[in-house]
Structures are given as structure tokens and as C-alpha cells.
C-alpha positions as CSV (number, residue, x, y, z in Angstrom):
1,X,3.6,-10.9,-16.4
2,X,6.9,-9.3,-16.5
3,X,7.9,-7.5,-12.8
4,X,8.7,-4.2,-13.5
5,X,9.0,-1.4,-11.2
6,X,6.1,0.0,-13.7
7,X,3.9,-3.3,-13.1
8,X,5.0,-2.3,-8.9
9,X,3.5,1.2,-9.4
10,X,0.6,0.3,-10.6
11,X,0.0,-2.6,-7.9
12,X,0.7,0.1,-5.6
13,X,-1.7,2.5,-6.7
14,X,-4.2,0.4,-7.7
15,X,-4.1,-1.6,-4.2
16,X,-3.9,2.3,-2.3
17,X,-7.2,3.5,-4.3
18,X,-8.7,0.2,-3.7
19,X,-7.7,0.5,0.7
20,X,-8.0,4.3,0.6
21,X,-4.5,4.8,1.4
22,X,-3.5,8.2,2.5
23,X,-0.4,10.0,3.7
24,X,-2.4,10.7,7.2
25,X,-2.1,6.3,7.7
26,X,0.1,4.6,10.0
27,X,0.3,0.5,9.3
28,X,0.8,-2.2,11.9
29,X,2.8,-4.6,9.8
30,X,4.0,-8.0,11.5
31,X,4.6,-9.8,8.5
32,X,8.5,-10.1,7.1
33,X,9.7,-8.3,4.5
34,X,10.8,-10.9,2.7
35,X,7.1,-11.8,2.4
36,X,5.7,-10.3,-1.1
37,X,2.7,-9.2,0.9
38,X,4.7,-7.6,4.2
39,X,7.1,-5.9,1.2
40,X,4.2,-5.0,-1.3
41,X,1.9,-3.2,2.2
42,X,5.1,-1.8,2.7
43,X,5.4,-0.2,-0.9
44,X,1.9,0.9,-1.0
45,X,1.6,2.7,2.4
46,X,5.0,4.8,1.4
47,X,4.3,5.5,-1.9
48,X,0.9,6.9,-0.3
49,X,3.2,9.3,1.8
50,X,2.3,6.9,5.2
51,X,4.0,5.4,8.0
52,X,4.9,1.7,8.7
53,X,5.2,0.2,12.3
54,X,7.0,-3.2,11.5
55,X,6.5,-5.8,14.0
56,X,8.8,-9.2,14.4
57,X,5.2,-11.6,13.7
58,X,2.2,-12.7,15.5
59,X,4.7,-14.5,17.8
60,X,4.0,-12.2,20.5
61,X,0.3,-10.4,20.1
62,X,0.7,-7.9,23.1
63,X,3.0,-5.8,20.7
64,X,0.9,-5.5,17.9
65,X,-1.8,-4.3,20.7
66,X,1.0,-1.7,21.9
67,X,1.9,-0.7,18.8
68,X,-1.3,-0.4,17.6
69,X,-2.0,2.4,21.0
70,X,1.4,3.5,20.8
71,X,1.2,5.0,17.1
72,X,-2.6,5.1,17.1
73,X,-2.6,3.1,13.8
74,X,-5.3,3.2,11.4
75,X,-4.3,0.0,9.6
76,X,-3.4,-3.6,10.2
77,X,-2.1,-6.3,8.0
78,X,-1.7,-9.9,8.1
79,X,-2.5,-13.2,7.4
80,X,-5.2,-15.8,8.4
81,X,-3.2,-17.5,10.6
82,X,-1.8,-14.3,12.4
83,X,-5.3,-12.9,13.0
84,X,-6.7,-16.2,14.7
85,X,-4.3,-15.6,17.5
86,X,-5.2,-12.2,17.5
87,X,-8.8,-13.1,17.7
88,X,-8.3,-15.4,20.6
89,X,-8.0,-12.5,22.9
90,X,-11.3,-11.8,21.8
91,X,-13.1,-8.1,22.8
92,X,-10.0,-6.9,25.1
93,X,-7.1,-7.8,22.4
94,X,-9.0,-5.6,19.1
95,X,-12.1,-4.4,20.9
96,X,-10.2,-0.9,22.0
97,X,-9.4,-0.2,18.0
98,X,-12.4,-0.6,17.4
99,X,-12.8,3.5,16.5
100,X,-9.4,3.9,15.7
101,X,-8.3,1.2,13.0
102,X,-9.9,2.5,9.0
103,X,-8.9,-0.9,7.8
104,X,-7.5,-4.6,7.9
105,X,-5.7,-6.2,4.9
106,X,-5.6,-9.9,5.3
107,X,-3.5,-11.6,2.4
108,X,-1.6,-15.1,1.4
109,X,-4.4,-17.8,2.5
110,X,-7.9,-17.8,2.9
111,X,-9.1,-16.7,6.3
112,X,-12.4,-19.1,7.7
113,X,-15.5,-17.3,7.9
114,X,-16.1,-17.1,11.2
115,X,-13.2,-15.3,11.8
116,X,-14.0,-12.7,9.2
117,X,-17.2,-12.2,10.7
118,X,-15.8,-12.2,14.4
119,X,-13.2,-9.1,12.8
120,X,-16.5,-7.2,12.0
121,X,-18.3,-7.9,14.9
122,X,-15.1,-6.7,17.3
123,X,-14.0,-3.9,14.6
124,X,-17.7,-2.8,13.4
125,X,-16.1,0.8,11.7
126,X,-13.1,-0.9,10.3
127,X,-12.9,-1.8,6.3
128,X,-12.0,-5.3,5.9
129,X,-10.1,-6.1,2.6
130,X,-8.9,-9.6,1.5
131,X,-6.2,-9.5,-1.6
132,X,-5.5,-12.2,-4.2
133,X,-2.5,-12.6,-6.1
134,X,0.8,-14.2,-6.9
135,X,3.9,-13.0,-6.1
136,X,4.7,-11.6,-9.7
137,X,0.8,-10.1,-9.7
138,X,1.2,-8.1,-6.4
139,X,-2.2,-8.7,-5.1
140,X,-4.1,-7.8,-8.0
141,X,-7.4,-9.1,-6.8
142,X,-9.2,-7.8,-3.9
143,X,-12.6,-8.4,-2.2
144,X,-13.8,-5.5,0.7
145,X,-15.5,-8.0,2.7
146,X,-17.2,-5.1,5.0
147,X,-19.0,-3.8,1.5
148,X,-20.1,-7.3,0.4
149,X,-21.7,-7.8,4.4
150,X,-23.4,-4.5,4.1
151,X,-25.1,-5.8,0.5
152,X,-23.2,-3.4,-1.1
153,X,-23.4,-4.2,-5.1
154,X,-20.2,-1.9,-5.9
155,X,-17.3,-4.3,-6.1
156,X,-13.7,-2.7,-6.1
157,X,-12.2,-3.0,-9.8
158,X,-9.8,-5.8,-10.3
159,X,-7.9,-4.6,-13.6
160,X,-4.5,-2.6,-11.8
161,X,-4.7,-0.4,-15.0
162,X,-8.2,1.0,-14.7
163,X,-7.1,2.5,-11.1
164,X,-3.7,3.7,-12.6
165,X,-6.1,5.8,-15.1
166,X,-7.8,7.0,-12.8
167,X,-5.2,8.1,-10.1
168,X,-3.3,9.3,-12.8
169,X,-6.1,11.5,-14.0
170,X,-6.1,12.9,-10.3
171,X,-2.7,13.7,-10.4
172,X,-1.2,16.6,-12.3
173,X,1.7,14.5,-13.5
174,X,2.3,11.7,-15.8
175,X,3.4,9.2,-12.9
176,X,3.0,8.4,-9.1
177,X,5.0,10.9,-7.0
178,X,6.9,7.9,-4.9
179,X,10.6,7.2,-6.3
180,X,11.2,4.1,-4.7
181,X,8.0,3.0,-7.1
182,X,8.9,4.8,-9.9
183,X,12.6,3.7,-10.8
């Protein structure tokens, strides 16, 4: 697959309608930049018309707490690794976000079960989404974890193009309003 800022739109839009990205979203982001998945969250949430909170890693949890308060955040990404030592603080480190926080994205490895099911326990309104994908795919599988708990049969699409059609049916123009996207 050929990485063009086409292929990037479509990642974008297709991982947004997937999430339910909206411009009203503010993202807790401790993951580098230089990371395909701390640079593709970073895409999607401003090409949705969002705001990004980056944070310097997991390194230092009380941060992403405050930061999470601070710009009363709706989403939170990271990987496995990053949520375990978020999840060792138990009820008093996520347990306060509880009504605030729409989503998590976890991405990059696979995260144990227990902690998945600890994430809905502590977060119990809170969308949990797990994406797939190699660097030149931009995370073009997903699996809402919080849907396939509740025995949900509806499974988000995994084809990018299918949710390009369809947000570009909902759109009035031929291509997502986001530049930095579009090229």
C-alpha cells in the first residue's frame, strides 16, 4: 500500500467515524510523535476539528491525571504498557474520569485481558477501542471492545474506504475539510 496523504485521509476519517471523533474532543496523548500511532491520533483528532493535550509518556502518570482534569478530556490514547501503570493506581488514578472520558484508544501491542476488563470496570461509560495496523496501513483494523462486552453483534467496518463513502456522502464536498490531510 502506497502512503499517500489520500491513503492518510482516509485512515483519518475512517478511524474518526469508527471513535466518533468530533470537533467538541480534547485528547490526552502521551505517546511521541514520532510514534505512527501518537502522529496518526494526532491527525485524526485535528482533522476532526479537536484539540490535542501532548504529554512527555507514561513516565510520570500524575500528569496525564492533571491533564486529564485540567482540559476535562474526553479521550485517552496509549499503549498496553502505558495503561498498566495507569491501572496500578487503580479506582483514584481513572476512577474520577469515569463520566468524563467518551473513549480510550489503545494501539501497537496487545493489551492482557484483565486489564481491558479492569479499564471497563473503572471507566464503565467510556468506549474502549483497540486498533490494528502497520505503520504504512494507519490502523486500519479496529475492535470496540466495550460493544463486543455488551454482546453487541455490530462490529465497526474494517475496509477505510467504506467509511470514506460514507463521510463523504455526509459531507457537501468532494473531500475532508482538514488541509494538513488533504495535501
Amino acid at each position: 500500500m502506497q502512503l499517500t496523504q489520500r491513503n492518510l485521509a482516509a485512515a483519518a476519517v475512517h478511524i474518526n467515524a469508527v471513535i466518533g471523533t468530533t470537533e467538541s474532543d480534547t485528547d490526552v496523548v502521551p505517546i511521541p510523535l514520532y510514534h505512527a500511532f501518537g502522529l496518526g491520533r494526532l491527525r485524526c483528532v485535528l482533522c476532526a476539528g479537536g484539540a490535542v493535550v501532548l504529554i512527555q509518556g507514561f513516565r510520570l502518570p500524575g500528569e496525564i491525571f492533571a491533564a486529564l482534569e485540567r482540559y476535562a478530556a474526553t479521550g485517552l490514547v496509549g499503549v498496553p504498557a502505558g495503561f498498566a501503570i495507569l491501572l496500578q493506581f487503580g479506582e483514584r488514578g481513572l476512577g474520577p474520569f469515569a463520566r468524563q472520558l467518551r473513549y480510550i484508544e489503545i494501539g501497537s501491542a496487545p493489551m492482557p485481558l484483565e486489564h481491558k476488563k479492569l479499564l471497563m470496570k473503572l471507566l464503565p461509560h467510556t468506549k474502549l477501542f483497540m486498533h490494528y495496523g502497520l505503520t504504512e496501513a494507519a490502523r486500519s483494523g479496529s475492535a470496540s471492545f466495550t460493544a463486543i462486552a455488551s454482546g453487541s453483534t455490530a462490529r465497526p467496518c474494517l475496509r477505510p474506504a467504506c467509511a470514506w463513502r460514507r463521510a463523504m456522502k455526509r459531507a457537501s464536498h468532494a473531500r475532508p475539510a482538514c488541509p494538513a490531510c488533504c495535501g
